[in-house]
C-alpha positions as CSV (number, residue, x, y, z in Angstrom):
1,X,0.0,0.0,0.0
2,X,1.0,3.7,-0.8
3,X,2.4,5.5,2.6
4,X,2.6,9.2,2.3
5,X,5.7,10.8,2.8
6,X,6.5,11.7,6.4
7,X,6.7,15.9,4.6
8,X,3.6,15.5,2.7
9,X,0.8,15.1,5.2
10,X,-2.2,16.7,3.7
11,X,-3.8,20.2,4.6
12,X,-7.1,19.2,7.0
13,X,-9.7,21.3,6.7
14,X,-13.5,22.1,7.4
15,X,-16.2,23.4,5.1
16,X,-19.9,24.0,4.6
17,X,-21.9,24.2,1.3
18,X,-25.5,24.9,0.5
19,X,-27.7,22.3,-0.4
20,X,-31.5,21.6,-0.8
21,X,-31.6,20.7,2.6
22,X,-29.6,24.0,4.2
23,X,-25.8,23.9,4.7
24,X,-23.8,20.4,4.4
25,X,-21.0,20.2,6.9
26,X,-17.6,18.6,5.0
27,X,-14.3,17.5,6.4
28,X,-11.9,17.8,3.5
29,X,-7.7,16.9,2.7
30,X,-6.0,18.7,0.3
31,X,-2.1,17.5,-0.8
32,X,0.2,20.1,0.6
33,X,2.1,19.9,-3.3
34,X,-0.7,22.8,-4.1
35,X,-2.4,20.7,-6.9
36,X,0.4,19.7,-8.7
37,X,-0.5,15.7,-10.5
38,X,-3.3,14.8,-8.0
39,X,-5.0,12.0,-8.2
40,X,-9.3,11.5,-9.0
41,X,-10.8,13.8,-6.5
42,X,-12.8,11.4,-3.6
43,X,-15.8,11.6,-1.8
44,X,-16.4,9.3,0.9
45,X,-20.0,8.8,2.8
46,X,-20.2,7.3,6.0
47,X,-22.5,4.9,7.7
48,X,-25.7,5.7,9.8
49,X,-26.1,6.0,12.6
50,X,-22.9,7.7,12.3
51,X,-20.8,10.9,11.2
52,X,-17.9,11.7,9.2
53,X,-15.7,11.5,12.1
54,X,-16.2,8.3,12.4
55,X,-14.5,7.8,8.7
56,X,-12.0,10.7,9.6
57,X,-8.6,8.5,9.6
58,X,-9.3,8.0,5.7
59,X,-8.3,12.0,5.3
60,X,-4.3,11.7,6.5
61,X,-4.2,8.6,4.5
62,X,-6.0,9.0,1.6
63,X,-5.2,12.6,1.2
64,X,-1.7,13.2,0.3
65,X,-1.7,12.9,-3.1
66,X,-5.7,13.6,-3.8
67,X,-8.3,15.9,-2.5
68,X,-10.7,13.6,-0.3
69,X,-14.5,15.8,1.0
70,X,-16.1,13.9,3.6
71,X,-19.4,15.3,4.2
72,X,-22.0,14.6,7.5
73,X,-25.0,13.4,5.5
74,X,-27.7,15.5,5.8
75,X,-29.1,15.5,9.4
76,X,-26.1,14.2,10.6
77,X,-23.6,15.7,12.4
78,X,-23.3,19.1,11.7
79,X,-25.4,19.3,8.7
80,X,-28.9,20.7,8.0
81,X,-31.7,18.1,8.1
82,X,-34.6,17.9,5.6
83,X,-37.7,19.2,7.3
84,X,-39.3,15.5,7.4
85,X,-38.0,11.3,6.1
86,X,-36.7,11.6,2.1
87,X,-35.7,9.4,0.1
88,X,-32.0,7.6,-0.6
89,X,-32.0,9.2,-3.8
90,X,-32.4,12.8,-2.4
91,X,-29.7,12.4,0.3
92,X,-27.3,10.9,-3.0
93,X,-28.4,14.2,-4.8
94,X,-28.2,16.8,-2.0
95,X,-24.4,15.9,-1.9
96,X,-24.2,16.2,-5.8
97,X,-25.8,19.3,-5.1
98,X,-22.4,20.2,-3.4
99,X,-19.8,18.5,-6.1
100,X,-21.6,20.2,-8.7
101,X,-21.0,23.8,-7.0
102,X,-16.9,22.7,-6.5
103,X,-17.2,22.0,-10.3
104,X,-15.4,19.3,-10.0
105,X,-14.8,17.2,-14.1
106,X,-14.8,13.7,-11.9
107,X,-14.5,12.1,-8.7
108,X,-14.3,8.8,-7.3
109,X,-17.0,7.6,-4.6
110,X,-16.3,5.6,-1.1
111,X,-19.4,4.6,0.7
112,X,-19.7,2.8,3.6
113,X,-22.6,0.6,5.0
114,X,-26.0,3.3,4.2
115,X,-23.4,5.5,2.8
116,X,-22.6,2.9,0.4
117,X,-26.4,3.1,-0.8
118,X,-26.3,6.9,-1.2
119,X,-23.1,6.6,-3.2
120,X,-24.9,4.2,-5.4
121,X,-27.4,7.1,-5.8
122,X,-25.0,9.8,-5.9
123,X,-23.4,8.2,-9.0
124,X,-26.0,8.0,-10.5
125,X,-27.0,11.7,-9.9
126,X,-23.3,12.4,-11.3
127,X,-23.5,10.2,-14.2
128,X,-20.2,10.4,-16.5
129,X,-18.5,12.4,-14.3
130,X,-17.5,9.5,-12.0
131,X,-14.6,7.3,-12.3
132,X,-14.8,4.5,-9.6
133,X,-16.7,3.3,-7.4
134,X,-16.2,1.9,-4.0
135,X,-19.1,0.4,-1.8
136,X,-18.0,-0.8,1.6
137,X,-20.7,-3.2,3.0
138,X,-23.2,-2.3,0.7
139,X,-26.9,-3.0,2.6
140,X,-28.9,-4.9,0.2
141,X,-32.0,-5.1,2.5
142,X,-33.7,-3.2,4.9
143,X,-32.4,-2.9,8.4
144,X,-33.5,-5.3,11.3
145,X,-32.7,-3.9,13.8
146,X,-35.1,-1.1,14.7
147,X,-32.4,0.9,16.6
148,X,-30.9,0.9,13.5
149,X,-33.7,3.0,11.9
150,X,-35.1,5.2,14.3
151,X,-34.8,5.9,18.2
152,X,-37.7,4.3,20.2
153,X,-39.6,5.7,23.3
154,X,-37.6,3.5,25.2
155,X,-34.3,4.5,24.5
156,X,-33.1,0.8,23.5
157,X,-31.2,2.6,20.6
158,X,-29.2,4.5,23.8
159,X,-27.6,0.9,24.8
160,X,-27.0,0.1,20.9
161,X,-25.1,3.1,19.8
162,X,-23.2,2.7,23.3
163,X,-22.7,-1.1,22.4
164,X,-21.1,-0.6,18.9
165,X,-17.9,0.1,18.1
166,X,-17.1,0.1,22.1
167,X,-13.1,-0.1,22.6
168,X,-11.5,-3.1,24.8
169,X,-9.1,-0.3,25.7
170,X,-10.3,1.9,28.7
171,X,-7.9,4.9,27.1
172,X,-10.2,5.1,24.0
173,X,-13.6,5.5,26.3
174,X,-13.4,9.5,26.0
175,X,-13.3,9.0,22.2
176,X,-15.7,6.7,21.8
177,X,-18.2,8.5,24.7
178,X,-17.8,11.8,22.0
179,X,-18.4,9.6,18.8
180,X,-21.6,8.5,19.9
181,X,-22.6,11.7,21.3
182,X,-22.1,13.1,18.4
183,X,-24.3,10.2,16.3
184,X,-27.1,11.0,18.6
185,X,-27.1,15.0,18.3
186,X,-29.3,14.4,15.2
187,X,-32.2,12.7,16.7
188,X,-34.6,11.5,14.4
189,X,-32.8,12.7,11.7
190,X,-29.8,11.2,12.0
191,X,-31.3,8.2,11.4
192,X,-33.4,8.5,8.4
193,X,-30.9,7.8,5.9
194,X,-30.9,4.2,7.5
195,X,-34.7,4.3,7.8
196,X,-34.9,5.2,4.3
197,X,-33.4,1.5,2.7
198,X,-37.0,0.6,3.5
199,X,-38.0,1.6,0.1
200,X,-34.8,1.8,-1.8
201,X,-34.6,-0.6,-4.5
202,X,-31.4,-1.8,-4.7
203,X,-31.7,-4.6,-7.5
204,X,-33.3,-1.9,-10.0
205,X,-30.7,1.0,-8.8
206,X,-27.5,-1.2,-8.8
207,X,-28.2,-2.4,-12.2
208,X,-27.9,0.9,-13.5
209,X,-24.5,1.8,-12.6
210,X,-22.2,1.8,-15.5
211,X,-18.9,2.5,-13.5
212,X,-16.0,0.3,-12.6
213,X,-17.3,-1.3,-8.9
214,X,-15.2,-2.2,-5.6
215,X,-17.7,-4.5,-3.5
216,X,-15.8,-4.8,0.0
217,X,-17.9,-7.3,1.8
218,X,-17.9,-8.7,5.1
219,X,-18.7,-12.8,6.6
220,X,-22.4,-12.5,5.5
221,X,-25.1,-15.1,4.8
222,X,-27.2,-12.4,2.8
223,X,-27.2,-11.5,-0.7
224,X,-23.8,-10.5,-2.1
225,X,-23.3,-7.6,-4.3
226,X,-22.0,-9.8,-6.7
227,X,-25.7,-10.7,-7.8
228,X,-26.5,-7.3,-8.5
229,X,-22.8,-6.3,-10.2
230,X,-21.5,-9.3,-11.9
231,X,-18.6,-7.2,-13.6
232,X,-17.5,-5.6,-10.1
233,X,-14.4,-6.7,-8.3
234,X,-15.8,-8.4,-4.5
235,X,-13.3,-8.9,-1.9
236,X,-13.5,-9.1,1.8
237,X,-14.0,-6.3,4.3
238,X,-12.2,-6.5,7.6
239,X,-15.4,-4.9,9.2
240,X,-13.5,-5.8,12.4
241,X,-11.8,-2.1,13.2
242,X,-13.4,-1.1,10.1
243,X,-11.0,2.1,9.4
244,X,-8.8,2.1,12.1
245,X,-6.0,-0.3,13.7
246,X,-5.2,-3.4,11.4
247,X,-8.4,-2.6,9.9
248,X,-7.6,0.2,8.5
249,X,-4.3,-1.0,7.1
250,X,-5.8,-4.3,5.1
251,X,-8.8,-2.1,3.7
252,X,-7.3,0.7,2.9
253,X,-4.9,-1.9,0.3
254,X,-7.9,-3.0,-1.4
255,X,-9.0,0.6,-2.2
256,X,-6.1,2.6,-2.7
257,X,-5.0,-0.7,-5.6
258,X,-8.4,-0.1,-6.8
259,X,-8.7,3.7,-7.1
260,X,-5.0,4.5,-7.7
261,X,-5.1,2.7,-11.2
C-alpha cells in the first residue's frame, strides 16, 4: 500500500456548502504539493447511525496525493436536516448538489454501510463524471434492527449506539463516549438515511451503474453484491476495526490498488 511521505501530510480542513436541505458540513484533505499531479478527487460517505468523524482517519491517508470531502450526510452531524424522512435518492443528490457547485470534471465515490447506498445514488446523480466506485458493505436489505432505523420511546437505541464500536481499551472511552454523542445530536434525523433502505430498491438501482465497482464485503449469509454487479471486483471487508488499527491498514490496500489505477 502507498504510505505518504513523512513531509507530505495533507492540509485538513472544514467546510460547509449549500444544499437543498440547508448547509452540508464537509471535512476535507487537500495535498500540501498545491495541486500539482493529484489524483481523481474522492468523496467518501459514512455509515448511519454515524458521522464523518467516524470515517475521519481515511483524510491523512487518503489525502496526500488527492483531495478527499467527507461530508456529514444531511441530518447528521453538523449538517442541516430535511424538514421531514426523504428518500436515498435525495440524500445521493443533496451531496451532488455540493460537487456540482466545486465544479469538479470527476471524482471517485467511497461509501460505507447506508453510505454505500447513497453513493450508489450519488453516481447516479453524477452520471459520466465518476470514475470509480467503491461500496464498503453495501446493505442490500432493509435494516432489522429497529435501533438501526429510528430511536424508540424507550431509549433501546441509547444501549446500541453505546454497544457498537465500544473499545477493549479503557484509554479510547473518551473518544468513543464523543463519537456516539455526536451520532445521537441528530435525533430522528440522524437516522433516516438508515430508515430510508426501506423503500430503496437496490436490485433496479445497482443495475444501472455503468462504472467500474469495488464490493468490500464482510462474513455475511445475505445476498452479495456480486448478484446485482456481476462485472464488479468483491473482496473481503475486515469490518472488524473497520477504518482504524489493522483494519484500516488491510482495507485501505484494497482501495487505494483499486482507485489508484
Amino acid at each position: 500500500m502507498k504510505k505518504p511521505a513523512a513531509n507530505r501530510a495533507p492540509n485538513l480542513r472544514r467546510a460547509y456548502f449549500e444544499t437543498r436541505f440547508g448547509q452540508l458540513h464537509c471535512r476535507t484533505a487537500f495535498p500540501s504539493t498545491g495541486g500539482f499531479d493529484e489524483l481523481t478527487p474522492l468523496v467518501v460517505l459514512h455509515d448511519v447511525p454515524g458521522t464523518s468523524a467516524d470515517l475521519a482517519a481515511l483524510l491523512p491517508e487518503l489525502g496526500s496525493d488527492r483531495s478527499v470531502y467527507l461530508p456529514d450526510l444531511p441530518g447528521c452531524g453538523q449538517s442541516d436536516g430535511p424538514p421531514a424522512a426523504v428518500t436515498v435518492g435525495e440524500y445521493g443528490a443533496s451531496v451532488g448538489e455540493m460537487l456540482r457547485g466545486l465544479r469538479l470534471r470527476e471524482v471517485d465515490l467511497l461509501g460505507v454501510g447506508v453510505g454505500a447506498a447513497v453513493a450508489v445514488e450519488l453516481s447516479l446523480y453524477l452520471g459520466e463524471a465518476v470514475r470509480r466506485l467503491v461500496l464498503c458493505q453495501l446493505p442490500l436489505s432493509p435494516p432489522v434492527d429497529r435501533a438501526a432505523a429510528a430511536p424508540g420511546v424507550d431509549g433501546a437505541h441509547l444501549l446500541c449506539e453505546w454497544q457498537r464500536g465500544l473499545p477493549a481499551d479503557p484509554d479510547l472511552l473518551a473518544a468513543h463516549t464523543r463519537a456516539v454523542g455526536a451520532r445521537l445530536a441528530g435525533g430522528d434525523s440522524a437516522y433516516w438515511p438508515a430508515a430510508a433502505l426501506t423503500s430503496w430498491a437496490a436490485t433496479e438501482r445497482c443495475v444501472q451503474l455503468k462504472v467500474p465497482v469495488l464490493a468490500l464485503e464482510g462474513d455475511t449469509t445475505g445476498r452479495s453484491a456480486k448478484s446485482l454487479l456481476p462485472a464488479a471486483r468483491v473482496e473481503s471487508f475486515a469490518a472488524a476495526g473497520r477504518f482504524s488499527g489493522a483494519g484500516l491498514d488491510r482495507n485501505l490496500r484494497s482501495i487505494r490498488e483499486f482507485l489508484d489505477r
